[in-house]
N, C-alpha and C positions, 0 to 999 in steps of 0.2 A: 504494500500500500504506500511505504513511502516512497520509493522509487518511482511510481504513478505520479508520485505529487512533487517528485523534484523534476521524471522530465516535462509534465506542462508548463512549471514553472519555466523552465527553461527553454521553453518553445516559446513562449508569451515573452520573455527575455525578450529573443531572439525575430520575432516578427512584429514588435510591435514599433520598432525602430523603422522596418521598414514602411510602416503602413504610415510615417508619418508625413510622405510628399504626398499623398493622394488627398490629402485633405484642403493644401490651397488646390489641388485641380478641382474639388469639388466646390469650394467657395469660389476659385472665379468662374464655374460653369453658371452655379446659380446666379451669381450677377449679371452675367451675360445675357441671363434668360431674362431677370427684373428686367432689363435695361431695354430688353428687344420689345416685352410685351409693353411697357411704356412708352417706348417710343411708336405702334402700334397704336395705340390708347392718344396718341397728338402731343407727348410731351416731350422736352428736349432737354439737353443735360446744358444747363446754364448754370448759375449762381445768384439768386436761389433756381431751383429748379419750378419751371413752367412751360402751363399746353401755350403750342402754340397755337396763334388766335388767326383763324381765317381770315380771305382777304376782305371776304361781304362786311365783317365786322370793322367800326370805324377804330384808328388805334388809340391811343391815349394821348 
């Protein structure tokens, strides 16, 4: 039984170092994704962020 519990331990060691680059691919996929369905949606990436306003509408 202990032998069980030292090699997981040492599997979990050993793989969870590598599982640590997959984690920015997966935050910057989701941003990609926010970023697509919003701009989709009429907004644009400014400061602050805003939809952009068609041209029928008069501007400010």
């Amino acid at each position: 039984m202990r032998i069980k519990r030292v090699i997981c331990t040492g599997l979990l060691l050993v793989v969870l170092p590598m599982l640590s680059g997959c984690w920015y691919l997966v935050a910057g996929g989701a941003g990609a994704y926010g970023g697509y369905k919003m701009k989709e949606k009429g907004y644009t990436l400014r400061n602050p962020v805003a939809k952009e306003q068609s041209s029928t509408q008069p501007s400010k």
